[in-house]
C-alpha positions in Angstrom: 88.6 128.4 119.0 90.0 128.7 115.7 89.9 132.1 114.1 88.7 133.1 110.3 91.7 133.8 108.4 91.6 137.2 106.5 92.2 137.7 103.0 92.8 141.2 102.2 92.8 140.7 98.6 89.7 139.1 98.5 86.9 141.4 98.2 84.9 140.3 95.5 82.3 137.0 95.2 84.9 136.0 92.1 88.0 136.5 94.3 86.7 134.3 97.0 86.0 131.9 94.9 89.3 131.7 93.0 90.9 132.0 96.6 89.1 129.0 97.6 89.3 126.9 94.7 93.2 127.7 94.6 93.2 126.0 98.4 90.6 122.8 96.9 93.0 122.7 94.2 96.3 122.5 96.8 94.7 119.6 98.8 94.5 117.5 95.6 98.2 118.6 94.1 99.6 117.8 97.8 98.3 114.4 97.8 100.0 113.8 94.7 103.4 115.0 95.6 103.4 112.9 99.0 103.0 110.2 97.1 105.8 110.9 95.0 107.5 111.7 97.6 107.2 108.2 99.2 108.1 106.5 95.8 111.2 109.0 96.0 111.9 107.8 99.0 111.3 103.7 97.8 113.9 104.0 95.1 116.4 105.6 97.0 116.6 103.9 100.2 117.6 100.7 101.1 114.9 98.0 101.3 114.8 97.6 105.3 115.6 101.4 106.1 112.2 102.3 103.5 110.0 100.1 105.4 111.8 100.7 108.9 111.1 104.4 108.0 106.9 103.5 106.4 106.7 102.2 110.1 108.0 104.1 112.0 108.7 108.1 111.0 105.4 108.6 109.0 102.4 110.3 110.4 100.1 107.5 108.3 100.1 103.4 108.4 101.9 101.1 105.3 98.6 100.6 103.8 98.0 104.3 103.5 101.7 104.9 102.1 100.9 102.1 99.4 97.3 103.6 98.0 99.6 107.6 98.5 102.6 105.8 95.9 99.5 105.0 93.7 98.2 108.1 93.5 101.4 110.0 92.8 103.0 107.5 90.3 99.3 107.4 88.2 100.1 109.5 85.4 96.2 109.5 84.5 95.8 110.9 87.3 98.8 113.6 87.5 97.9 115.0 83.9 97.6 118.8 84.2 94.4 118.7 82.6 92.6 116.7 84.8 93.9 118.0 88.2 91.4 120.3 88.7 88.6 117.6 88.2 89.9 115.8 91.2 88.6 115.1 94.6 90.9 116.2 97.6 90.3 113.2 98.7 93.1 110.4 99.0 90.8 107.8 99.3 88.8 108.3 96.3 91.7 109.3 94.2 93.2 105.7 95.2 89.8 104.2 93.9 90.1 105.9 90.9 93.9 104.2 90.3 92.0 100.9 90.5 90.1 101.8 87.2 91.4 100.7 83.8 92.3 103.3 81.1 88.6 102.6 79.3 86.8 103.2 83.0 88.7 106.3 83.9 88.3 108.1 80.4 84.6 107.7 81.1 84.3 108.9 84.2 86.2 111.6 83.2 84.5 112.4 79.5 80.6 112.0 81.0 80.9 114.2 84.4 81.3 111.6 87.2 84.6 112.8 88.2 84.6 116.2 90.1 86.0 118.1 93.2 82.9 116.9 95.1 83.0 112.9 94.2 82.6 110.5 96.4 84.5 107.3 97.2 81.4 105.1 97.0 80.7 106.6 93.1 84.0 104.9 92.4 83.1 101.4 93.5 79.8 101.4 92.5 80.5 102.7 88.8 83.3 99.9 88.2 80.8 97.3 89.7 78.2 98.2 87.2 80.8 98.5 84.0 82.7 94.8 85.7 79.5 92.8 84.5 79.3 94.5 80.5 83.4 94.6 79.9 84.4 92.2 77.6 88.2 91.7 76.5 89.7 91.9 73.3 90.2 88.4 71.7 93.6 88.5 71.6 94.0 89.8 75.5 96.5 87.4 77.0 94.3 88.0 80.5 97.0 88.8 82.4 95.5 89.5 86.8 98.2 88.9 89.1 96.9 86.0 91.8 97.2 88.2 95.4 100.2 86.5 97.6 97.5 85.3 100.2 95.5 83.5 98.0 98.6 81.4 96.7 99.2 80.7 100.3 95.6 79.4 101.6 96.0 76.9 98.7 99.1 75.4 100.6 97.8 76.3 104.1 94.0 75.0 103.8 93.3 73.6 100.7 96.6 71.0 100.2 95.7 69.4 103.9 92.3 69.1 103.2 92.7 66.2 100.2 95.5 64.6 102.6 98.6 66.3 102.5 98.6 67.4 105.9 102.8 69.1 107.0 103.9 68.3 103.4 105.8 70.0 100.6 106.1 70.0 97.3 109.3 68.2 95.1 108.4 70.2 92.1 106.4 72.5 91.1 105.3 74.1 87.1 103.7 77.6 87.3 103.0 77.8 83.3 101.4 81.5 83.3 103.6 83.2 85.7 103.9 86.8 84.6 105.3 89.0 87.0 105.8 86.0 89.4 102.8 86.7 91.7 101.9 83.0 92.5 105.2 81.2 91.3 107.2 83.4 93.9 105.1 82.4 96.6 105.3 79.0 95.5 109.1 79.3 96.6 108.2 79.4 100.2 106.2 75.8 99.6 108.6 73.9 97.4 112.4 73.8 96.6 112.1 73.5 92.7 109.4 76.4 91.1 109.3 76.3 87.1 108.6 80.0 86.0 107.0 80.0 82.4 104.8 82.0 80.2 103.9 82.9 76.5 104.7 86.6 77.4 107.7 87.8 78.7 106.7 90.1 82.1 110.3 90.2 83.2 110.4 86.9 85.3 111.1 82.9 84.6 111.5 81.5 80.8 109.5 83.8 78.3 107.9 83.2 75.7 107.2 79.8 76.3 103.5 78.5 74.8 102.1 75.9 77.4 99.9 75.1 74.5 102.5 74.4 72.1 105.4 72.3 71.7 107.3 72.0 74.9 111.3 70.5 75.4 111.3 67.0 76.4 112.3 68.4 80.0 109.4 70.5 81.0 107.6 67.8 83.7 107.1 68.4 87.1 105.4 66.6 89.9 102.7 69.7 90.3 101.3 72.1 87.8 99.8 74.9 90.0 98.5 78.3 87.9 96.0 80.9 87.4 95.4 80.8 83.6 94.2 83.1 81.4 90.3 83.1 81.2 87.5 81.8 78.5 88.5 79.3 76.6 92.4 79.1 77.1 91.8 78.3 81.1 90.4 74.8 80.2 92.9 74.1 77.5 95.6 75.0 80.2 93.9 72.3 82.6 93.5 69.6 80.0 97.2 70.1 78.9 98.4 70.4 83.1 96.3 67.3 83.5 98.0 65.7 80.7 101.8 67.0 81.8 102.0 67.1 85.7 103.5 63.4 87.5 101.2 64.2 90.7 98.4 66.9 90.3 97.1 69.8 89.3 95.7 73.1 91.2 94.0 75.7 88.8 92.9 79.2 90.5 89.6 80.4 88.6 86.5 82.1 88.9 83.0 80.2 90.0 81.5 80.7 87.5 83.9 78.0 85.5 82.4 75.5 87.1 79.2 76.3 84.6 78.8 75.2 80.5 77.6 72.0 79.6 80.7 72.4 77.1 82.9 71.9 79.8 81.4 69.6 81.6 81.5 67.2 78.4 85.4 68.0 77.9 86.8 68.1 81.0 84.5 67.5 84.1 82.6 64.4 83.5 85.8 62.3 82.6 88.2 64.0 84.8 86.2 65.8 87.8 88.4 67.3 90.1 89.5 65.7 93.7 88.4 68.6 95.7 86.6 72.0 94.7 87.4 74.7 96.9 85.6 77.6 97.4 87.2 81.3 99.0 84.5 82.6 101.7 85.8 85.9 101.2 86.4 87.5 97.6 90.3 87.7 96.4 91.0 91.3 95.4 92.2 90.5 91.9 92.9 93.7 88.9 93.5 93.5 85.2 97.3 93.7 84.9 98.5 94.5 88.7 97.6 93.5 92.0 96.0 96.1 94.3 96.8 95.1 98.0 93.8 96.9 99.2 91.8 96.5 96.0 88.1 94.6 96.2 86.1 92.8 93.5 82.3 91.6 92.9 83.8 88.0 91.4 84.1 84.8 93.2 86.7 82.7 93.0 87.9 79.2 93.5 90.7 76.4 93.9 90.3 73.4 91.4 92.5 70.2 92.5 93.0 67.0 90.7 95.3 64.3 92.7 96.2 61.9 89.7 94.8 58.2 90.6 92.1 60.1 93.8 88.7 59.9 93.5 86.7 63.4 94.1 85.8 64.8 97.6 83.2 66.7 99.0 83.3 70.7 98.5 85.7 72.6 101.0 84.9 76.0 102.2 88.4 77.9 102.7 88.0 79.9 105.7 87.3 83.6 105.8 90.6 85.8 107.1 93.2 84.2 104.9 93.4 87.9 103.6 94.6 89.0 107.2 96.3 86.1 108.6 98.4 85.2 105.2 99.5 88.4 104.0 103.2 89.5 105.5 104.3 92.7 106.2 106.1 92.8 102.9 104.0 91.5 100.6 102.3 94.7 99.8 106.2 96.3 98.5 107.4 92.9 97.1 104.1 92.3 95.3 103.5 95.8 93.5 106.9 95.6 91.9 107.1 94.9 88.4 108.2 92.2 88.4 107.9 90.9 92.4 110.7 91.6 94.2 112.5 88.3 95.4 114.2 87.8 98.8 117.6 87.1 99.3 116.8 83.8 101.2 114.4 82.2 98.5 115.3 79.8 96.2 117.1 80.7 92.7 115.4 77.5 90.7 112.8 79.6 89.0 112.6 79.6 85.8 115.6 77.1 85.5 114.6 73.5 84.1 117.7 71.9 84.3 116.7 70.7 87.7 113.7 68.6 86.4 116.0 67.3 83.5 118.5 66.0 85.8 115.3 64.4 87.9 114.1 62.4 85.2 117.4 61.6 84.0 117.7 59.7 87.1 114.3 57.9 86.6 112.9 58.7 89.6 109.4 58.0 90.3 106.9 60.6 90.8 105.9 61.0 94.3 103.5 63.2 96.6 105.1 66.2 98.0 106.8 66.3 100.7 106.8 68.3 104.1 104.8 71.1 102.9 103.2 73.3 105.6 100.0 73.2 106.9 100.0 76.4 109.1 102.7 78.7 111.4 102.7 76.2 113.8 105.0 73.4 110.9 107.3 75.7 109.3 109.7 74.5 111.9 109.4 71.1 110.3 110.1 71.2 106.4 111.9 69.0 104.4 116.0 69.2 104.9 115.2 71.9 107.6 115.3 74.6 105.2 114.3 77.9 106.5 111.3 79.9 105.4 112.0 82.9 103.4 
């Protein structure tokens, strides 16, 4: 049996209280320095001791280290003037990193966030304000693609238009910012081209896929997430136009809709192979959230240049399990993504296409890319997987 503790300074209705809320209060601020702590702990220890020690020495799992870091390194969050509003609750307060600056001053200005909030409040508030938000015009759309959804493209979708154990010979990634899906890309093909209009800290910035591009810029496959509205189908028509084999575009469902589009870009080039995620990909406004969730539904577009279109494919639920690695979640939260010491060093370099054409070689389909675990044993040149 656990016994009452006494406070002999507490005698008074108003010194309970203040007693108590001083404990509420400790919860929250303790929260917050573990997570600090464990970013601390990120910048000062070697990559394989920090996660050997995440593993291993802490009394909580990776996941529950990542959403801690969030919590301690959100300076929203951390301001003296709104600790006291906060839950002692770790996973609410992660929910509320997942809110945008706009979504968290509301909560904040009209009540909903309190000592006794609830996690659900969270999510069900940012579902109802995801269908009204609209973006400023000149937004440049920037939501990190998760690692695993970069990797069912390769894994399911690639082998279901035909290129069963292949990989690709080149590969453009024209919106790259932090290197979310172009690093990935590395583990699929030998050559990854890196661009964007801003510079995020990773590949060749600025450079306007929509604008004038060097001579040099080609590349068998032009695989992206572009920006949304209007500037995702220009980015198709112009990979459409550029790329020597085909083209992959990540997007939401609902681009399939407009009669617009269907006019400009669907009825005359319809895509070989639609393919649609049976479970939703957790993507954020400007950062990926490993353990993040969303009410939109997304999809992979593929056109193979001279293939006529297929019948829908249904990617298959548990890519989110089976394709994320152990690392992903540290790699992938780093601005910008942390790259591996095995992985190739072509990104962002287009000397290497250059020298391609230069040669005149003909486009061809990729080569030995992997369909699954079982054929990484089997890629091109034998080269390792990262």
């Amino acid at each position: 049996m656990i016994s009452l503790l006494k406070s002999p300074a507490a005698t008074t209705p108003d010194q309970w209280a203040a007693e108590i809320s001083a404990c509420w209060r400790q919860s929250v601020e303790a929260i917050i320095q573990t997570g600090r702590l464990i970013a601390a702990a990120k910048e000062a220890l070697p990559h394989g001791e920090f996660t050997a020690m995440i593993e291993s020495q802490l009394p909580f799992t990776a996941r529950t280290a990542q959403r801690l870091m969030a919590i301690g390194t959100d300076a929203r969050l951390t301001n003296p003037t709104h600790v006291s509003l906060l839950p002692p609750s770790w996973g609410t307060l992660y929910e509320l990193t997942t809110l945008d600056d706009e979504q968290l001053e509301a909560k904040f200005a009209d009540g909903t966030i309190r000592p006794d909030m609830e996690r659900r409040e969270v999510i069900n508030g940012a579902r109802s304000l995801m269908g009204s938000r609209q973006e400023p015009d000149d937004s440049l759309d920037y939501s990190p693609t998760p690692p695993w959804a970069t990797r069912a493209l390769c894994h399911h979708v690639m082998p279901a238009v035909g290129l069963v154990g292949k990989r690709f010979e080149s590969v453009w990634e024209p919106a790259c910012g932090e290197g979310h899906m172009a690093k990935i890309l590395t583990e699929y093909s030998d050559i990854v081209i890196a661009t964007d209009i801003f510079d995020y800290g990773y590949g060749q910035a600025p450079l306007d896929f929509l604008g004038e591009l060097p001579p040099s810029m080609r590349a068998d496959w032009i695989i992206t997430n572009p920006p949304f509205r209007e500037r995702a189908e220009q980015f198709a028509l112009r990979a459409l136009d550029l790329a020597q084999v085909g083209v992959a575009i990540f997007a939401r469902l609902q681009w399939l809709e407009t009669i617009g589009r269907y006019e400009r870009l669907f009825r005359d080039q319809p895509p070989t192979l639609i393919a649609f995620f049976c479970e939703r990909v957790n993507l954020c406004m400007g950062r990926w959230e490993p353990d993040g969730g969303t009410a939109t539904a997304y999809i992979w577009l593929v056109w193979i240049k001279g293939a006529k279109p297929r019948a829908p494919f249904w990617i298959p639920p548990g890519c989110r399990e089976s394709l994320t690695r152990t690392d992903d979640a540290e790699r992938f939260t780093a601005h910008p993504v942390i790259k591996r010491k095995s992985e190739p060093t072509a990104v962002g370099d287009t000397s290497t296409l250059a020298t391609a054409a230069a040669r005149g070689e003909p486009a061809s389909l990729p080569q030995d890319m992997g369909d699954g675990a079982g054929s990484r044993n089997k890629m091109v040149h034998e080269r390792a997987m990262p």
